[in-house]
C-alpha positions as CSV (number, residue, x, y, z in Angstrom):
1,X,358.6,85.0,85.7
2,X,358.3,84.5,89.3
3,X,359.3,87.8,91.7
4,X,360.4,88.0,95.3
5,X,357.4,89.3,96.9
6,X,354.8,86.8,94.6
7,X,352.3,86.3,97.1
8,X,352.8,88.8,100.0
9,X,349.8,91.3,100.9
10,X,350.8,95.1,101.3
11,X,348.6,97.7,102.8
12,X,349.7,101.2,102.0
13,X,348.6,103.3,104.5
14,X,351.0,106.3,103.3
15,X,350.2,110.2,101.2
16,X,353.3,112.2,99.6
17,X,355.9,110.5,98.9
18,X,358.2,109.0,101.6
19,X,355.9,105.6,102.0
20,X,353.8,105.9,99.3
21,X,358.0,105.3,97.5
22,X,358.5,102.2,99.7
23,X,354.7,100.9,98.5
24,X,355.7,100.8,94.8
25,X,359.0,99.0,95.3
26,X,357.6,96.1,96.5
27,X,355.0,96.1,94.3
28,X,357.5,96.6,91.7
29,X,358.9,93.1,93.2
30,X,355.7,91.5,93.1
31,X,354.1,92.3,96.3
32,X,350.0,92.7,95.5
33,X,349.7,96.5,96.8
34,X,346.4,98.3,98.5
35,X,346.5,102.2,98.6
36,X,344.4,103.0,101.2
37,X,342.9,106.8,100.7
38,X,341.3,109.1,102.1
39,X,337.6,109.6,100.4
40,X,339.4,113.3,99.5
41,X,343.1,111.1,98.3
42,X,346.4,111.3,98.9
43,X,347.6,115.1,99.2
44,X,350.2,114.1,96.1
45,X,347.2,113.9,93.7
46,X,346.7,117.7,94.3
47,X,350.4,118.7,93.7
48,X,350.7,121.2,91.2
49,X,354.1,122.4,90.7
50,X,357.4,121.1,91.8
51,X,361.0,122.5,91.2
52,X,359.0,125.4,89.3
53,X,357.6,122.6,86.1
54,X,353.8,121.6,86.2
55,X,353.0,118.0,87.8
56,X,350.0,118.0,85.5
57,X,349.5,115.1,83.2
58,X,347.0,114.3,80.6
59,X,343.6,112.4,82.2
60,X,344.1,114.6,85.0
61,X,347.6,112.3,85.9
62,X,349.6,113.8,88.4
63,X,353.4,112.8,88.0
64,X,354.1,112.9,92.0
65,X,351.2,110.6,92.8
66,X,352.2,108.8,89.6
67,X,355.8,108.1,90.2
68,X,355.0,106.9,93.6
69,X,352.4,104.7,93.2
70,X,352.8,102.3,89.8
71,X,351.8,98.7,91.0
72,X,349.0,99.3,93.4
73,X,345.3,98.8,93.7
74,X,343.2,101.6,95.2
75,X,340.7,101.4,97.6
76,X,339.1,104.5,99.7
77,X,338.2,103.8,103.3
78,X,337.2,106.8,105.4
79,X,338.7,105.9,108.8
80,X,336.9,108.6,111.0
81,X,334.3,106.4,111.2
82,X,333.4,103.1,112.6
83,X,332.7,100.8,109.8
84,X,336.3,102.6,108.0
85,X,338.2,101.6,110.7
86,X,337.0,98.1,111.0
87,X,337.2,97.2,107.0
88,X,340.6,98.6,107.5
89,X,341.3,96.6,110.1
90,X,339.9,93.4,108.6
91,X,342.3,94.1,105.8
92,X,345.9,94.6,107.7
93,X,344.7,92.0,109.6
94,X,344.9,89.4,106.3
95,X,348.1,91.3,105.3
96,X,351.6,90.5,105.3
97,X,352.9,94.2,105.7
98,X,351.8,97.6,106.5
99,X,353.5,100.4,105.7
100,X,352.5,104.2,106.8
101,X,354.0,107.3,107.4
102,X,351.7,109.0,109.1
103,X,352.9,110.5,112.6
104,X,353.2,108.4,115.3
105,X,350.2,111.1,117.2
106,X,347.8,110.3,114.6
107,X,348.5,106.2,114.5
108,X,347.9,106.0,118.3
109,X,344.7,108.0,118.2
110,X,343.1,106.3,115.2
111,X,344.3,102.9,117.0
112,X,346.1,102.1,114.2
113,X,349.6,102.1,115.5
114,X,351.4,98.3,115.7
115,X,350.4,98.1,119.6
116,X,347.0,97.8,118.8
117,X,346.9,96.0,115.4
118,X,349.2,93.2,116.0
119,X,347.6,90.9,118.3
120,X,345.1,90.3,115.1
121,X,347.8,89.5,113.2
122,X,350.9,88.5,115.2
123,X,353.1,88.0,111.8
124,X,352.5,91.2,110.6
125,X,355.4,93.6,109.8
126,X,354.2,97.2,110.0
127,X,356.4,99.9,108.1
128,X,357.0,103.4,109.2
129,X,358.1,105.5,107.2
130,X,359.2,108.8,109.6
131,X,360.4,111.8,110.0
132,X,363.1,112.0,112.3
133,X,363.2,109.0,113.8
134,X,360.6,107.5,115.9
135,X,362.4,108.4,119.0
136,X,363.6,112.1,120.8
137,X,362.3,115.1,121.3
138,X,361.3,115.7,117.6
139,X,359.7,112.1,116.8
140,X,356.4,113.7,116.6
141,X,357.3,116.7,114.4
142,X,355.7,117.2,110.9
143,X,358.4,116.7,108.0
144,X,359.8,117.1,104.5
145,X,362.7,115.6,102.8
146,X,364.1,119.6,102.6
147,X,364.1,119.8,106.3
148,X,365.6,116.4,106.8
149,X,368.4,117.8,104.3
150,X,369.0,120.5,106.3
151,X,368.9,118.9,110.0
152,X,371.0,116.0,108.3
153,X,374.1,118.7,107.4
154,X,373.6,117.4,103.6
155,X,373.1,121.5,102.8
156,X,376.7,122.2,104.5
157,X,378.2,119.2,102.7
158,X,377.5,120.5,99.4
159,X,378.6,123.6,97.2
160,X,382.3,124.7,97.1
161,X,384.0,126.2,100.1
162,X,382.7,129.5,101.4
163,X,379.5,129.0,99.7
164,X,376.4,129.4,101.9
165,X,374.1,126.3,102.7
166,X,372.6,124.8,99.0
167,X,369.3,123.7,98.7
168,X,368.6,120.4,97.6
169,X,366.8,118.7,94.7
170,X,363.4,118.3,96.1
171,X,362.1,114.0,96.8
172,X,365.6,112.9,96.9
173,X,365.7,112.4,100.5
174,X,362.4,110.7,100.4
175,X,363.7,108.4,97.8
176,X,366.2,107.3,100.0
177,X,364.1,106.9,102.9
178,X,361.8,104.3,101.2
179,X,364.8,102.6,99.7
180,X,365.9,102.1,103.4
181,X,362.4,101.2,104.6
182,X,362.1,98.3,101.4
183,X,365.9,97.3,103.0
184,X,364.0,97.1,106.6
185,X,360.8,95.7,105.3
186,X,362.6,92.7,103.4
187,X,364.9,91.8,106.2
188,X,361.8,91.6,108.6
189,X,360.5,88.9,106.2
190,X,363.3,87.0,106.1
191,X,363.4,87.4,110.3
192,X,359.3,86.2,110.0
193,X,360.3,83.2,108.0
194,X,363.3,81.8,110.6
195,X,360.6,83.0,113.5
196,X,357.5,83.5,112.3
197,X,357.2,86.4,114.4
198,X,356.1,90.1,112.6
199,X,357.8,93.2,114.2
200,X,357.5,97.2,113.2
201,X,360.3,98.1,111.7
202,X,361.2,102.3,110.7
203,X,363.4,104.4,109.0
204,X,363.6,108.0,108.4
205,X,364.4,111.1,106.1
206,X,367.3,112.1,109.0
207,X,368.4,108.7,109.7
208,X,368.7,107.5,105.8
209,X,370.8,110.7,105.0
210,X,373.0,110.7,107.9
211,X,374.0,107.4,106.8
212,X,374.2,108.7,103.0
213,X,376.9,110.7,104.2
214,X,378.7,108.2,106.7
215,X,382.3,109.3,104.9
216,X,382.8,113.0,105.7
217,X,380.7,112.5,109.3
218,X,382.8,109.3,110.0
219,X,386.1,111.6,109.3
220,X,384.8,113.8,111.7
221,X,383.7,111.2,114.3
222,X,386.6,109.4,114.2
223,X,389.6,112.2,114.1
224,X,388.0,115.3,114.8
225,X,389.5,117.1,111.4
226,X,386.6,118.8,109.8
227,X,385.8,117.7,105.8
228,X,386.0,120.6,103.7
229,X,383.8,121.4,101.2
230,X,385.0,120.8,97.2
231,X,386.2,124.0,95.7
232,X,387.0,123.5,91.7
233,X,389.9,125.9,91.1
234,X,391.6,124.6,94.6
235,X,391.8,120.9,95.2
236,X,393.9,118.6,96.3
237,X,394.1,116.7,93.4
238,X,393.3,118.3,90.1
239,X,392.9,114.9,88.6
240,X,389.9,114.4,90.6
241,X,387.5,117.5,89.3
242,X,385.0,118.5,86.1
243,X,386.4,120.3,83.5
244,X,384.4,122.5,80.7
245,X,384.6,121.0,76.8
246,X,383.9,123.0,73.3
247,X,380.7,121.7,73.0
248,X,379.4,123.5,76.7
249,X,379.1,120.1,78.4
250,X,381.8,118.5,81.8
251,X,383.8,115.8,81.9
252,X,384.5,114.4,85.4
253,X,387.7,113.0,86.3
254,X,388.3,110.5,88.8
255,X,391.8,109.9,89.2
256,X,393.0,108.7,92.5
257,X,395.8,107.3,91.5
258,X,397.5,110.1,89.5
259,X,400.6,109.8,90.3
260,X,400.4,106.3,87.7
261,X,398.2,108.0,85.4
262,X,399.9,111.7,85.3
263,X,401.8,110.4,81.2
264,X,398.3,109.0,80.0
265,X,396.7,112.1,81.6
266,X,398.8,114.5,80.0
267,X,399.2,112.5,76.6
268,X,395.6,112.6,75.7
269,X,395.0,115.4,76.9
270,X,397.7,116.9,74.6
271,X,399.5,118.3,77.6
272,X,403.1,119.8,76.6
273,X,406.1,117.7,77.6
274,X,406.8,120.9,79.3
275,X,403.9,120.8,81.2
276,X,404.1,116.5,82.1
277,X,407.8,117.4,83.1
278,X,407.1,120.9,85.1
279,X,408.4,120.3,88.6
280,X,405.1,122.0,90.2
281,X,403.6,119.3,88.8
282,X,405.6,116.2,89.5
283,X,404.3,115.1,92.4
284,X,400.6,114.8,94.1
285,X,402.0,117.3,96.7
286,X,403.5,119.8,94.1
287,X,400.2,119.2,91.7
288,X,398.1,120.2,94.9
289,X,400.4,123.2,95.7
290,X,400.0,124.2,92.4
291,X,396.5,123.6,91.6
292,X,395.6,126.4,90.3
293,X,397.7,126.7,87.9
294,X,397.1,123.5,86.6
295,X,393.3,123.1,86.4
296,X,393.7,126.6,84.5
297,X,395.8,124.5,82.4
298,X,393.4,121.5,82.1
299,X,390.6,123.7,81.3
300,X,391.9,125.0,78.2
301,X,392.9,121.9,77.2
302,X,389.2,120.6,77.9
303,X,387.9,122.9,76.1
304,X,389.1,122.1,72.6
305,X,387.2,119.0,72.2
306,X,383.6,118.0,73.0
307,X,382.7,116.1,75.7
308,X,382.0,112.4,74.2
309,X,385.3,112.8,72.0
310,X,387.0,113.5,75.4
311,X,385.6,110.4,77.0
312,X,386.2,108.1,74.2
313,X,389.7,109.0,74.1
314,X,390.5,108.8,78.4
315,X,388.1,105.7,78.3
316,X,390.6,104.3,75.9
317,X,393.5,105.0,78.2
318,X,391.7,103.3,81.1
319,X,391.4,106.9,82.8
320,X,388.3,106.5,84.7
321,X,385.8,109.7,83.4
322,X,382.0,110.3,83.2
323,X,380.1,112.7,81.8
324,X,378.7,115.5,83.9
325,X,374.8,114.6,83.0
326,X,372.1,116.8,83.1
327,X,368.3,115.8,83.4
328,X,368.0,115.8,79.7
329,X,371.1,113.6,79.4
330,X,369.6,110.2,81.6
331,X,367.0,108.8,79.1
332,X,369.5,109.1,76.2
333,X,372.2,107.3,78.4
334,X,373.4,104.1,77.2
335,X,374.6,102.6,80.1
336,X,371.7,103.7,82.4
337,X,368.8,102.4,80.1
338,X,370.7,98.7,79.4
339,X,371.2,98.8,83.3
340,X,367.0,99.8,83.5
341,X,367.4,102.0,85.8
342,X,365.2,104.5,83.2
343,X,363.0,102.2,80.5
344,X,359.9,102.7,78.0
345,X,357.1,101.9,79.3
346,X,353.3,101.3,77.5
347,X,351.5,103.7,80.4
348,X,347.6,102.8,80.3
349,X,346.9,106.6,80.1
350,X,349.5,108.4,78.8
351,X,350.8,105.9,76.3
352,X,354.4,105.6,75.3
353,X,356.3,107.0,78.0
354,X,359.5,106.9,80.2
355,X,359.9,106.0,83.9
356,X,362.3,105.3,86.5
357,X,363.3,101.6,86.8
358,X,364.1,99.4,89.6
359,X,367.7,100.3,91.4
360,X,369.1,96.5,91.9
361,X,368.7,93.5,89.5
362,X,368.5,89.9,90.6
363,X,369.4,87.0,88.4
364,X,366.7,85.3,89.0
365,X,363.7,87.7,89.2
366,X,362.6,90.5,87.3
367,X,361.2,93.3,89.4
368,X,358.9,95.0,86.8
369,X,355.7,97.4,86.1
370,X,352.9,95.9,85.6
371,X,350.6,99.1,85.7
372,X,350.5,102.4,86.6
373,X,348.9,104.5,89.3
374,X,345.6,104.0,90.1
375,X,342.2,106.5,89.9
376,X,341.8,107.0,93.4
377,X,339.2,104.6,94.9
378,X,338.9,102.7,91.4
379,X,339.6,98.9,92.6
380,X,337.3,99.6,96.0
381,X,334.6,97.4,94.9
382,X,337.2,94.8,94.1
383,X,339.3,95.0,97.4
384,X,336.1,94.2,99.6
385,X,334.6,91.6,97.5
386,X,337.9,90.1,97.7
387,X,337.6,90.2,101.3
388,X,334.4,88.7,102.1
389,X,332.0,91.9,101.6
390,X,328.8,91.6,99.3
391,X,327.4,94.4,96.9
392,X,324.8,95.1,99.8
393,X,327.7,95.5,102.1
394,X,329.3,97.7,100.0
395,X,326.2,99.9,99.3
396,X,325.9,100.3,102.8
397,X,328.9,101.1,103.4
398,X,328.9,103.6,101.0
399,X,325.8,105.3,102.5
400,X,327.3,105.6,106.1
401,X,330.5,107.3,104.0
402,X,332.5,104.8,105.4
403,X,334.2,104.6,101.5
C-alpha cells in the first residue's frame, strides 16, 4: 500500500530521544530514514535504566534507542573530520529533510546549521528539534523533557491542591515535541510543493507543552482567575472524578452535564431515592457545596462492584466512564489495540513482541513498521554505495576514521 512520505529522503541527524522520535514517524509513514551516528552512537544505545526498570534487551537491544528508532537505516560518519563532514554533506544535500536536535552552538560550529547547508539544496527542509525554543536568552541551553516540564508549569498543573510540584513520567514531553516537529515537518512539504522553496522549521519541549496545556494558561491569560489544581474529595462536580471499585481498580466519571444525568447516575449506581432526592444534592451548586459528603457516598457505592461490571452498566446508561488504566492495562485494551495505537509486532531480534503504534490513521494509507532499530553503523556500506562511493572509497574512508 502506498504511504505519505513514499519517496522522501530523511537524514536523522538527532541522539536521545526528542528527534531521534520525529525520525521514526516519518519513517513509520514511509519516509526512507538515515541515522547518522557517531562512530561511539547515539547516547540512547547506552541507557541503562529508566523510571528505575532495566532498558536492556536481548542481543544487546536497548528499548530507548529501540522505541525511537524503528524504520531507519544506520550509517556512522565521524564529522570531526574532513571527509565526515563532506559525505555528510553529500548526503543532506540529495535529501528532502533534515532533522537534528543538536544545539544550535554545535550546528553553527560544525557548519552544519541550515545557513550553510541550504544553498546546496535550496528545497531542503531542516528540522530542529530544541530545547526551549530557538530564540531568548536560554536557546542555547542543554535540555531534558523533565526540565521543559518544570519551566512549562506542567509540575504545578498536576497533583491535587496543596500538593507540592509532581514529577513527571519521564519521555513524555519529548514525545510530544516530535509529534509537533512531524506536524511542522509535513506542513513545510506541503509549503515546498505550492513553492518549491525548503525552509527550517523548529519546535520545542517548552513550546509543545505550553501549548499541551493551552486551557488552564488561556483561563489565566484571558481573565486573570488562577486554575486550581483537582482535589478528589472537593470538587466542583462530583460527577466528574475517579472512584475506587471492589476489585482495587478506578472508574472515571465524566459527567458534565449532571444535572440531566443525576436519575441514571444515581439509579445504577444503586443510590437511595433518599439520596437522588436529598436537597444538598439537587442542584450542581448544592452537589458542589456538598461534595464531600457526596463522593463519600459515591465511593461506597463504587466499591461494591468491580470496575468492568461498573462500566458495563454506566456505558449502558450512556454515562460517559473509562477505566483508570494502569501500564499493565494498555496492551490488554480493546479499544486501544483495534485503534493500533499498541499492536504485535514480529521484531527481527526479539521475536514476538508489542510496540507503540502510529497516533492518527488515514483512510487511504497505512503508516506501518517495516523493521526495527538498527545495529549502529550496520547499513553504512549500503548508504555510500548508494550514493556514488566505491568499496575503495569506503576502505579509505574507513582508514582516515572518517566512518
Amino acid at each position: 500500500m502506498a504511504n505519505l512520505l513514499d519517496g522522501i529522503k530523511v537524514i536523522d541527524w538527532t541522539q536521545a530521544h526528542h528527534g531521534s522520535a520525529t525520525g521514526y514517524m516519518l519513517g513509520d509513514l514511509g519516509a526512507d530514514v538515515i541515522k547518522v551516528e557517531d562512530p561511539e552512537g547515539d547516547s540512547a544505545r547506552t541507557w541503562r535504566s529508566i523510571m528505575g526498570v532495566s532498558l536492556e534487551l536481548p542481543g544487546g537491544r536497548n528499548i530507548l534507542f529501540e522505541g525511537a528508532n524503528r524504520n531507519k537505516r544506520s550509517i556512522t560518519i565521524n564529522l570531526k573530520t574532513p571527509e565526515g563532514k563532506k559525505i555528510f554533506k553529500q548526503l543532506v544535500a540529495g535529501a528532502d529533510i533534515l532533522i537534528s536536535n543538536h544545539r544550535r552552538t554545535v550546528r553553527q560550529s560544525l557548519e552544519l546549521d541550515y545557513q550553510h547547508l541550504s544553498p546546496d539544496n535550496p528545497r531542503l527542509i531542516y528540522g530542529v528539534a530544541s530545547g526551549y525554543g530557538e530564540k531568548g536568552p536560554s536557546a542555547d541551553e542543554r535540555s531534558f523533557d523533565n526540565v521543559a516540564f518544570a519551566w512549562s508549569g506542567m509540575m504545578q498543573l498536576v497533583g491535587q491542591e496543596g500538593d507540592p510540584p509532581q514529577y513527571m513520567t519521564p519521555g513524555a514531553a519529548d514525545q510530544l515535541g516530535a509529534t509537533m516537529l512531524v506536524q511542522a515537518i509535513t506542513g513545510a512539504l506541503y509549503w515546498r510543493e505550492k513553492t518549491g522553496e525548503g525552509q527550517q522549521v523548529e519546535a520545542s519541549l517548552l513550546g509543545a507543552l505550553v501549548h499541551l496545556n493551552a486551557m488552564p494558561f488561556n483561563i489565566y491569560l484571558m481573565s486573570g482567575r488562577m486554575p486550581k489544581r483537582p482535589t478528589r474529595n472537593k470538587v466542583f462536580n462530583p460527577l466528574v472524578s475517579w472512584y475506587p471499585c471492589a476489585d482495587g481498580q478506578w472508574i472515571m466519571f465524566s459527567i458534565n452535564r449532571p444535572q440531566e444525568s443525576w436519575h441514571d447516575f444515581c439509579d445504577v449506581l444503586g443510590l437511595s431515592d433518599e439520596v437522588e432526592s436529598n436537597p444538598d444534592f439537587g442542584s450542581t451548586r448544592s452537589r458542589a457545596e456538598h461534595c464531600e459528603a457526596l463522593i463519600e457516598i459515591i465511593d461506597k457505592a463504587t466499591a461494591t462492584k468491580g470496575r468492568d461490571e461498573w462500566l458495563a452498566l454506566c456505558r449502558a446508561r450512556g454515562l460517559i466512564c473509562a477505566p483508570v488504566n494502569g501500564v499493565k492495562d494498555i496492551p490488554l485494551d480493546p479499544q486501544i489495540a483495534a485503534n493500533g495505537f499498541v499492536f504485535d509486532y514480529d521484531h527481527e531480534v526479539l521475536g514476538k513482541t508489542k510496540t507503540i503504534g502510529f497516533p492518527v490513521s488515514y483512510g487511504k494509507l497505512n503508516p506501518e513498521v517495516r523493521s526495527g532499530a538498527p545495529e549502529l553503523g550496520q547499513h553504512t556500506e549500503e548508504i555510500l554505495l548508494d550514493a556514488g562511493y566505491s568499496w575503495e572509497d569506503i576502505e579509505s574512508l574507513r582508514d582516515k576514521g572518517a566512518i
